[in-house]
N, C-alpha and C positions, 0 to 999 in steps of 0.2 A: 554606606553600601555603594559598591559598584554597578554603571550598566554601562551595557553598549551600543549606542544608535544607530541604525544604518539610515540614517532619515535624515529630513532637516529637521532644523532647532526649532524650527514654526511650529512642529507637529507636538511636541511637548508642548509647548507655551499655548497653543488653544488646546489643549487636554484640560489644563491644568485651569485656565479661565471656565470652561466649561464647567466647573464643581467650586463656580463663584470664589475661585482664589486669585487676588492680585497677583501679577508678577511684571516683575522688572529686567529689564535683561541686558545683559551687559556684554560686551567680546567674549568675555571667559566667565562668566557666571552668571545663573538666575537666583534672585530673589523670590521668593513665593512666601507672601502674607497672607493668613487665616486663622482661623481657631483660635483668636485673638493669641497668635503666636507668629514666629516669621521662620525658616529656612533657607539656606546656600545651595543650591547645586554647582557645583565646580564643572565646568566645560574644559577639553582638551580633543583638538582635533588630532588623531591618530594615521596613519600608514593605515593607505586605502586596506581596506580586509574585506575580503567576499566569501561571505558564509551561504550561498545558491548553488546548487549543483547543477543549474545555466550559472554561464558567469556571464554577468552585467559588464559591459564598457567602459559606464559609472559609476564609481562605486567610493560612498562617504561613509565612514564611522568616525563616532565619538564618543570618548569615554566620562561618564557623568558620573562623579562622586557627589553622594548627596550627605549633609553633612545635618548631625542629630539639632534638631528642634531641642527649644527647653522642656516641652512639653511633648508626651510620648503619640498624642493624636493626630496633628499635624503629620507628622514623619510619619508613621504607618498611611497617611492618604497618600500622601506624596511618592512614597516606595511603590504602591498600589499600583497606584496611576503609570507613573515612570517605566517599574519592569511588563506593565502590559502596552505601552507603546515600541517596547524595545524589542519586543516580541515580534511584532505584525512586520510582515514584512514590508517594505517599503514599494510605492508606486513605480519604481524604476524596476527594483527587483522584482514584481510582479509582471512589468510588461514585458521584461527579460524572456520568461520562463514563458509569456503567451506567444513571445517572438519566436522562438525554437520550436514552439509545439504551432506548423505555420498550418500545417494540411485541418487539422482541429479548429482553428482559428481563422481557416477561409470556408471550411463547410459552415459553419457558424453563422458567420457574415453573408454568406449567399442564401442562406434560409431563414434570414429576420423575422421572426413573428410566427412558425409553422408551432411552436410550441406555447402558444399563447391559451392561458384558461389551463395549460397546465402546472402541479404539483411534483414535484420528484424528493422520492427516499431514496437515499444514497450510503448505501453502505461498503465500505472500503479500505485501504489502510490511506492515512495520512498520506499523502507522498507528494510532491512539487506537481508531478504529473495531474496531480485530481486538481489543482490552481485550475488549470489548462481546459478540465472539463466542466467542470461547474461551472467557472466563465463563458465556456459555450453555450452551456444549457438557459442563463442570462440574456444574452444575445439571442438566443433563437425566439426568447419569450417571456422566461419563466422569471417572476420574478424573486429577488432573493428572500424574501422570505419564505416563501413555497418552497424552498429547498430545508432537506434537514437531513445534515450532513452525521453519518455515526460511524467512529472512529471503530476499527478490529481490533486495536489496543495492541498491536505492535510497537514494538521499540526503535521505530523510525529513527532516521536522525532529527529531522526538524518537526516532528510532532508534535511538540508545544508552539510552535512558532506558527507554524500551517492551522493549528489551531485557534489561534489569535488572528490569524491571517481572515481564517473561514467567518470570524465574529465580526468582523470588522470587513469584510465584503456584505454582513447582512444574512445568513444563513442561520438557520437551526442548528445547534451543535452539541452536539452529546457522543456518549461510548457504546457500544454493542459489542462486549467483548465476545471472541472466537471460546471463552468458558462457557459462555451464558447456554450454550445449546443442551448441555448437563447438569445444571444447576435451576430448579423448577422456581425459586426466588426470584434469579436474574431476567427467566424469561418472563417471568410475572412483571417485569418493571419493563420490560422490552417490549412485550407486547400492550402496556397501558400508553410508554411515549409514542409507539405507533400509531394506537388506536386513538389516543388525543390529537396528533396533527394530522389525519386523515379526519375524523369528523368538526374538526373545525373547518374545516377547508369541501367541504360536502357537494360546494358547487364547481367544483376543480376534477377535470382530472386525473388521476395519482398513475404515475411512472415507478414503478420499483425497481431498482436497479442494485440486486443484490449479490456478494461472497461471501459464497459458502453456504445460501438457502437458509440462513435464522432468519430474516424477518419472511421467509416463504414460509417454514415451519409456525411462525405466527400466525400468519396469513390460515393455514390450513383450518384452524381453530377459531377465525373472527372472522366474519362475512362483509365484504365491504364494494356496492354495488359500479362505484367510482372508478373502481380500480381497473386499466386496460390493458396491461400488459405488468407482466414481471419478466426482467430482464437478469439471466441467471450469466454471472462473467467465470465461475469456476468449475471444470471436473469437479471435484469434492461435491460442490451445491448439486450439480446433476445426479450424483450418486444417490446425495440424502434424498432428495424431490422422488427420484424412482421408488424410494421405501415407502413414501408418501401414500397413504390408500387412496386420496384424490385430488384432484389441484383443482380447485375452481376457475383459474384464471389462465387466461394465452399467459405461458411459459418462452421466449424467446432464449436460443441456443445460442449465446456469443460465445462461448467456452469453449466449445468443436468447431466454431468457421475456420473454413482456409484460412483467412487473415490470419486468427491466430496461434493457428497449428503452423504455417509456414514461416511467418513473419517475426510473431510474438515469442512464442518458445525458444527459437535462437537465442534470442537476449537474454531472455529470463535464465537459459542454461549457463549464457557466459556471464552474469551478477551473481550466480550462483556458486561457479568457479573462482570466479574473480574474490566474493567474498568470504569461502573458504581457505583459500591460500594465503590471504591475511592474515585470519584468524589462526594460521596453524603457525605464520610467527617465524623460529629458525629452522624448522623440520623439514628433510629433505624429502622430495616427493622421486627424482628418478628412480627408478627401477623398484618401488617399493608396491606391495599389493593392496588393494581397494576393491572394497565389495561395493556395487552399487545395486538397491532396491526397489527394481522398475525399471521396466524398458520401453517405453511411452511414449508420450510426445517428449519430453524434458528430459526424460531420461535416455535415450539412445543419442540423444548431440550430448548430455553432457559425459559419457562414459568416452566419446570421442575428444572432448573435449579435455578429460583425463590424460587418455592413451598421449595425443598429442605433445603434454607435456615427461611424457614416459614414466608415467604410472601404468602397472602392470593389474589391467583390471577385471573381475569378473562381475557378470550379471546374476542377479535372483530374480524369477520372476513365476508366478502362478500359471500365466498363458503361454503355452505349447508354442505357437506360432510365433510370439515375441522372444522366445529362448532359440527356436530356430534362426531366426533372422539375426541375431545377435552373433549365434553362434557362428553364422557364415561368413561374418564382420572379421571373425578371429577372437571372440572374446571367450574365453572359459566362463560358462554357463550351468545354473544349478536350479533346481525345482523350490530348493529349500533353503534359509539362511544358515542352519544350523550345520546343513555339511560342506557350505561354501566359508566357514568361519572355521572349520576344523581342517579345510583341506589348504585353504590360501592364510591363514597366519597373519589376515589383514590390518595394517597400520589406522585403518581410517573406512568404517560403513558409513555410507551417504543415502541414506533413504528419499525415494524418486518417485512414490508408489501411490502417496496420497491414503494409504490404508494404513492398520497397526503391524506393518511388516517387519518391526526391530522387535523380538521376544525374548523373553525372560531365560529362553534355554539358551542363549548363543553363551550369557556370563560366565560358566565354568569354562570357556575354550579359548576368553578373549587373555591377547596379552598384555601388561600393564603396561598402560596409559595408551589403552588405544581411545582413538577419536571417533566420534560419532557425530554426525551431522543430518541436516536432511533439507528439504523443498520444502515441505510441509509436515503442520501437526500431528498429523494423525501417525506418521509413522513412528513418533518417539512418544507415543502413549505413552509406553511402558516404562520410561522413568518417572512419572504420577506419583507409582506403587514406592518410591526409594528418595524421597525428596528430605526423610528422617535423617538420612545420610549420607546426606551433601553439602558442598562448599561452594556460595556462587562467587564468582573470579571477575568483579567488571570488566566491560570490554573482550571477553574470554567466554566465557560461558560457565558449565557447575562442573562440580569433579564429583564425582559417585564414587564411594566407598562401597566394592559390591565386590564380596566372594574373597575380601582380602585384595584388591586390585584396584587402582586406580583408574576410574572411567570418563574420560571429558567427553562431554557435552558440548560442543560447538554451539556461541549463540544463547538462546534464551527459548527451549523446546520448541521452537516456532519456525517458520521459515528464516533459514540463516540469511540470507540475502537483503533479507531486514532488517538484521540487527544493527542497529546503530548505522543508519545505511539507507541511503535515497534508491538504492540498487537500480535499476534499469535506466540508463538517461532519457533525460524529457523527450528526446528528437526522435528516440528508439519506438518510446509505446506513444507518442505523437497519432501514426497510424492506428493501432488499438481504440485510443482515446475517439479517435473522428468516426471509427466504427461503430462506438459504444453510441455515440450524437448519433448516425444515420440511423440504428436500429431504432433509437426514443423516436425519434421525428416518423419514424416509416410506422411504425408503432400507433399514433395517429391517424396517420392518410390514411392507412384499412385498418384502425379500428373494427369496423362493419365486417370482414373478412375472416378477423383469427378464431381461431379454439381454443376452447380447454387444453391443457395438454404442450408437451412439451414441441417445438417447432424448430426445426435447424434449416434446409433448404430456402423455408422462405427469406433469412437473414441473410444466406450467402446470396442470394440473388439481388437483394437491397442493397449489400456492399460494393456486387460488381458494378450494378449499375447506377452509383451515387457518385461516381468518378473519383473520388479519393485513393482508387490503387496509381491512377493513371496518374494522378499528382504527387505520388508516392514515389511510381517510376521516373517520372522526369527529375524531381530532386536529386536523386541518390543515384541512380542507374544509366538514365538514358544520354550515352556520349554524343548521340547527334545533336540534343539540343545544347549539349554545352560548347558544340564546336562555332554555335551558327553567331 
């Protein structure tokens, strides 16, 4: 079997001692004795490859053929061992990606110890970026095993890897998938891992720092007196928390701050773009029409974001005022999907809505092989109901047989910008991340102060005054200091 190392040779060889197996080592191969058996690993130093989406300065791989043992026990340890070291990313490529992300990594370091005695649940998708903030949340105090890291079960790009990353920093690591919130099994398991690392930890503080409100919807159903704040990072979460009959706990607004309606949404709209026009491969986008569903924070930059490259696009949207403003953009604007799919003849709907706003009436008008995409889940509900009738395409997304029509699916029904996809670079939500750190730490210092209930003003005022915008500005923006 083949692996790839981006590490030194060292880091194998005490793995491998580590589970009381001899090894010997040679320029170009290890011997490892055990199991009253012996195995080769074959070493080959390769053409540097940087698999981090920061790219490292330094950067080693090696390719390791590990060659079958007489006996089948040995090799399966060995295999074990081997492709979960190859996994973890390496200490260079880790302090890469804490390099880039610097504004996260300097509020961190000036606030050593503000988060000490406490716990953090951390639910999120995989991404290089959460390296950056969990590392923070370390540094500030906490330590790593107080952390318990749950995967959204996106299809990242480095998701196995981040996830070995995350084990091997010391963190709790498990999956909370974006299903579980419908499925009364899953949340049954979601709600026991939570309520197991929250009452072991009794004398801890607990930080929640959740997308999309499941483990808040736990929360509403298990009383936990620890708990000081839940830290909600997504609209969607905000939505479901509102249908909530009651929240016990201070609710903080990271989702609606300035920071990341001004800052964060930009990006997020151009990963968005960015990783749709991939996906669509040799298809022409000038002059062609697109529906997009939402006109929001994400959605009004990316339908510009569209236009710009001369796509001819119209909005859907439920809110009066949002169809107005759109409208005076230049955009052809419609109340309903169904008569902006019968009037624009659209190549490609991009749902921007965060609701179930792609429906089952638009398929008798669509024409074959149009594209479908979105920002988030909930807008492509509705192919749930037709999955009996589909092809999924790696790399591509599904094709739907629906109505006699070929229907692609961009992606894997999830936020496209994720599929197979680090999407936003580190340096981008760098800012976000050091926000997410100010609100956990402020979160503490007036513990005594918050409420039940959901809070926005107090967070934007923590951010203004935690100076991380103003380190934001001199980075990126401000020419006076780069003249001086």
């Amino acid at each position: 079997m083949m692996y790839y190392l981006y590490d030194d040779i060292q880091t194998i060889i005490q793995e491998l001692e580590k589970h009381n197996l001899t090894v010997v080592f040679k320029e170009d191969e290890i011997t490892v004795y055990g199991m009253d058996d012996f195995l080769v690993i074959e070493i080959k130093k390769i053409d540097n490859s940087i698999r981090t989406f920061s790219i490292p300065l330094k950067s080693v791989c090696y390719e390791l053929l590990i060659n079958k043992s007489i006996k089948d026990n040995l090799y399966k340890l060995v295999s074990k061992i081997v492709s979960e070291k190859c996994l973890e990313y390496s200490s260079n490529e880790i302090l890469t990606i804490l390099n880039d992300m610097k504004i996260t990594k300097d509020y961190s370091e000036k606030n050593k110890g503000i988060l000490k005695n406490v716990a953090i649940i951390w639910r999120d998708h995989f991404l290089e970026e959460n390296i950056g903030l969990l590392s923070g949340f370390v540094t500030l105090g906490v330590k790593p095993n107080d952390i318990l890291a749950l995967d959204k079960g996106d299809s990242t790009a480095h998701r196995f890897e981040i996830t070995a990353t995350f084990k091997k920093m010391g963190f709790n690591v498990d999956v909370l998938d974006n299903s579980s919130l419908d499925d009364d099994k899953l949340m049954a398991v979601g709600t026991n891992m939570v309520s197991d690392f929250i009452n072991k930890r009794k004398d801890k503080k607990i930080i929640i720092l959740d997308d999309g409100a499941i483990i808040t919807k736990i929360l509403n159903k298990v009383h936990f007196d620890n708990i000081i704040s839940v830290i909600e990072l997504t609209e969607m979460g905000l939505r479901r928390i509102n249908k909530l009959n009651k929240i016990d706990y201070p609710v903080l607004n990271v989702a609606k701050t300035k920071l990341k309606r001004n800052l964060v949404y930009p990006e997020i709209s151009n990963s968005l773009f960015i990783r749709i026009t991939e996906l669509l491969g040799g298809e022409k986008l000038v002059g062609r029409s697109a529906i997009l569903c939402g006109y929001g924070d994400m959605g009004e930059i990316l339908a510009e974001r569209l236009r710009s490259f001369g796509v001819r696009v119209s909005v859907v949207d439920t809110d009066t005022m949002r169809l107005i403003v759109a409208g005076e953009r230049g955009f052809n604007t419609y109340r309903n999907i169904v008569d902006a799919v019968k009037n624009e003849h659209p190549f490609i709907i991009i749902g921007a809505s965060g609701y179930y706003s792609i429906t089952k009436d638009i398929f008798p008008y669509l024409s074959e092989k149009t594209y479908i995409t979105a920002g988030a889940t909930a807008d492509l509900k509705v192919f749930d109901n037709y999955k009996n009738s589909s092809v999924y395409v790696p790399k591509l997304g599904t094709i739907y047989s629906i109505d006699n029509k070929n229907i692609i699916v961009l992606g894997n029904g999830r936020s496209v910008n994720l599929y197979y996809s680090e999407a936003i670079p580190n340096k981008s939500n760098d800012i976000f991340k050091a926000g997410t750190l100010v609100t956990a730490c402020n979160s503490v210092i007036h513990a005594n102060e918050l409420i039940s209930g959901v809070s926005l003003n107090v967070v934007d005022d923590w951010i203004r005054n935690s100076g991380i915008l103003e380190e934001y500005y001199d980075l990126y923006i401000n020419r006076v200091k780069e003249n001086k």
